[in-house]
N, C-alpha and C positions, 0 to 999 in steps of 0.2 A: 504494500500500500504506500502510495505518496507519503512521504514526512509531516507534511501541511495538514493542518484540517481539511478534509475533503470539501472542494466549493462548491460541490452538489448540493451541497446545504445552502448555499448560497450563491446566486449571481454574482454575488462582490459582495465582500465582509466588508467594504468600507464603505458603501451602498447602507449598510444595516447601521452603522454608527454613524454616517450621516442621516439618517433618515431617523433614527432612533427606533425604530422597529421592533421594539419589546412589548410581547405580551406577557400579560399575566393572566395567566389559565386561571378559570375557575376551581373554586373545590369541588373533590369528587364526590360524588354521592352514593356509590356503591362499586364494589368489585367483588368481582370472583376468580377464581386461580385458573378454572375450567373454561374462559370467557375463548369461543370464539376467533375473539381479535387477535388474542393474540399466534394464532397457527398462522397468518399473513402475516405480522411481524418474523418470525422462526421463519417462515420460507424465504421472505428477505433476506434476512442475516444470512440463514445458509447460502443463497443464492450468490451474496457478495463473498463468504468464505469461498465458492467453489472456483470463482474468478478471478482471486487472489492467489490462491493455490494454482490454478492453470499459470499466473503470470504472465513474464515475456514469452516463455514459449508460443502461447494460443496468440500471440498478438491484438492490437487495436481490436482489427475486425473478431478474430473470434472471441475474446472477450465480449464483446457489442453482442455477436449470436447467439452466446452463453446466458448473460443475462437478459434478453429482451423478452423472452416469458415469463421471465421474476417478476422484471416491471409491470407486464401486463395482467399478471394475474395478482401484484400485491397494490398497486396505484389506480387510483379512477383518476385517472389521462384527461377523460374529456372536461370530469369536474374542477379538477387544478388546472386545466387551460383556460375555464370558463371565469372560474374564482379569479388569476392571477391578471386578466385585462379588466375586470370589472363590470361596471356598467356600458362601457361601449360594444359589448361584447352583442346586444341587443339588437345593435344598428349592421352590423356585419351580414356578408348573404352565407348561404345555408355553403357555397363553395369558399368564404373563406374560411367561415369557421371549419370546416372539415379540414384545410388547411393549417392552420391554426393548429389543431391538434394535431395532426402529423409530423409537425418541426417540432413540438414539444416534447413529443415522445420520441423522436429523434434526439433530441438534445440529453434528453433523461437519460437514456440509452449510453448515450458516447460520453457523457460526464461519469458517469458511472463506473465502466468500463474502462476511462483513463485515469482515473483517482484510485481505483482498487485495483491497482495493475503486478500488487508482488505480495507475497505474504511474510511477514518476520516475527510471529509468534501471536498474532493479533487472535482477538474472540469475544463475542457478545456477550453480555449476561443483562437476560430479560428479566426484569419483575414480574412473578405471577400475577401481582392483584392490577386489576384493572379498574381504572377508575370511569365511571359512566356520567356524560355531563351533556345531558336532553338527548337529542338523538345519536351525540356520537359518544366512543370509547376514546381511550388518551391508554398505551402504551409505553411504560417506560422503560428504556433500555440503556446498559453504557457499554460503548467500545472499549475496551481495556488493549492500549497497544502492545508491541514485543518489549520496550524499553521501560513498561510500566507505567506509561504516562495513562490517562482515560479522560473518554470525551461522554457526558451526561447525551444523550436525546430523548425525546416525546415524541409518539408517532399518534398523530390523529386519526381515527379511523372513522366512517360511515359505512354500513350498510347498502349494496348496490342489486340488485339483482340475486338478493337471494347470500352475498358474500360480503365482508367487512372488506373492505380496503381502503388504504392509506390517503389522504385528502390534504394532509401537512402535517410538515416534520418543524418540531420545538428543538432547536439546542443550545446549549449552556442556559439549559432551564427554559427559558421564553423568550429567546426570539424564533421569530415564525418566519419559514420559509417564502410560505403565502404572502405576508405581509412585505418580505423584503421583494420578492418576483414583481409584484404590482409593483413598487414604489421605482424598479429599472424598466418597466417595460412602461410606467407612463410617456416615458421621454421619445419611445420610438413609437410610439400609439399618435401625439401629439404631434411630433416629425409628420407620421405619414400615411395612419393609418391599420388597417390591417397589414398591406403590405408590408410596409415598413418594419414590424412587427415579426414578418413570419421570415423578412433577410436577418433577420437579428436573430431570432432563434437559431435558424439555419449555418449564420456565423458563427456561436457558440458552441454548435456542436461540432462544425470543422475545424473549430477550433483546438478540439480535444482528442482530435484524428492526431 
C-alpha cells in the first residue's frame, strides 16, 4: 500500500481543510454484532487485502479488474454520484447523468487500485457493533498498517435493493468523503457543467493509471 493516507478518501486533503469539511455523526441508537452491514464492509477490506497482496505483479490494470466487483457490489455508484454534485444533479439529461456515473466508478476503481498497490503487513479490524442512525448503519473500522501506524474510518451504509452498501466513508473520525467530493466538484460543475464534471473525473482516474 502507498505510505500516504490513501486519497481515495479524498479528492484533496487540502480541499477538506480548506473547506473544513467535518462532520459530526450523530449518536447511535442501536447495534448488533450480526448486522448485515457489516458483510459489505468485510468484502471490502478483503477485497482491498487481495489487491495488495497481488501488488506490482497484477499491475495498474489488473488491480483495477480485481477490484471492480468489490466496488460494485460494496458502493451505491449511482447514489455517491448523485449525492456528490448535489442539486444540479436535477437539471442534467438522463445521458449525462449515466455518464456521470461511469467516470465515477471509473475513478473509484483506479484510485483504489493505485493507492493499495503492495502489501507490508497491513489489516483491518472491524467493530462488530453497529451503530443505526434512521435509515442508515455507520460501520467502524481501523486500518492498522505494517509499521504500526493506524488510520480510524466510518463507512456509511444504506440499504439498496435488497443489500446494504457503502454511500460515504468518515475518516479521522468525521470528515466525510461526500462532503469533501461536493465541495471539489462544485468548481468544475460551475466551470462547465456536467461536462466539465465528467473530464474531471475522467482526469483523476488517468491520473492514477
Amino acid at each position: 500500500m502507498r505510505k500516504s493516507f490513501p486519497a481515495l478518501l479524498s479528492l484533496s486533503f487540502s480541499v477538506v481543510l480548506g473547506a473544513m469539511a467535518a462532520v459530526t455523526l450523530p449518536m447511535p441508537v442501536a447495534a448488533q454484532a450480526s448486522d448485515p452491514a457489516l458483510a459489505t464492509v468485510d468484502g471490502l477490506d478483503n477485497g482491498l487485502l487481495a489487491i495488495m497482496h497481488a501488488g506490482s505483479g497484477a499491475g495498474q490494470a489488473g488491480r483495477e479488474r480485481q477490484i471492480a466487483p468489490v466496488v460494485d457490489r460494496s458502493f451505491d455508484i449511482p447514489l455517491m454520484t448523485r449525492l456528490s454534485v448535489g442539486p444540479a444533479w436535477l437539471s442534467f439529461s438522463a445521458h449525462d447523468q449515466a455518464a456521470l456515473i461511469a467516470a465515477f466508478r471509473a475513478m473509484t476503481i483506479a484510485q483504489y487500485a493505485h493507492n493499495f498497490d503492495g502489501w507490508s503487513g497491513e489489516r483491518f479490524i472491524v467493530v462488530p457493533q453497529v451503530a443505526t442512525r434512521g435509515l442508515d448503519k455507520v460501520v467502524s473500522t481501523t486500518l492498522v498498517t505494517g509499521n504500526g501506524g493506524s488510520e480510524a474510518l466510518k463507512y456509511r451504509l444504506r440499504e439498496t435493493g435488497g443489500q446494504w452498501k457503502i454511500l460515504d466513508v468518515y475518516y479521522r473520525d468525521n470528515i466525510s468523503q461526500l462532503t469533501t467530493r461536493r465541495s471539489e466538484f462544485a468548481s468544475a460543475l460551475a466551470n462547465g457543467g456536467a461536462p466539465a464534471l465528467i473530464a474531471r473525473l475522467n482526469q483523476l482516474a488517468a491520473s492514477s493509471r
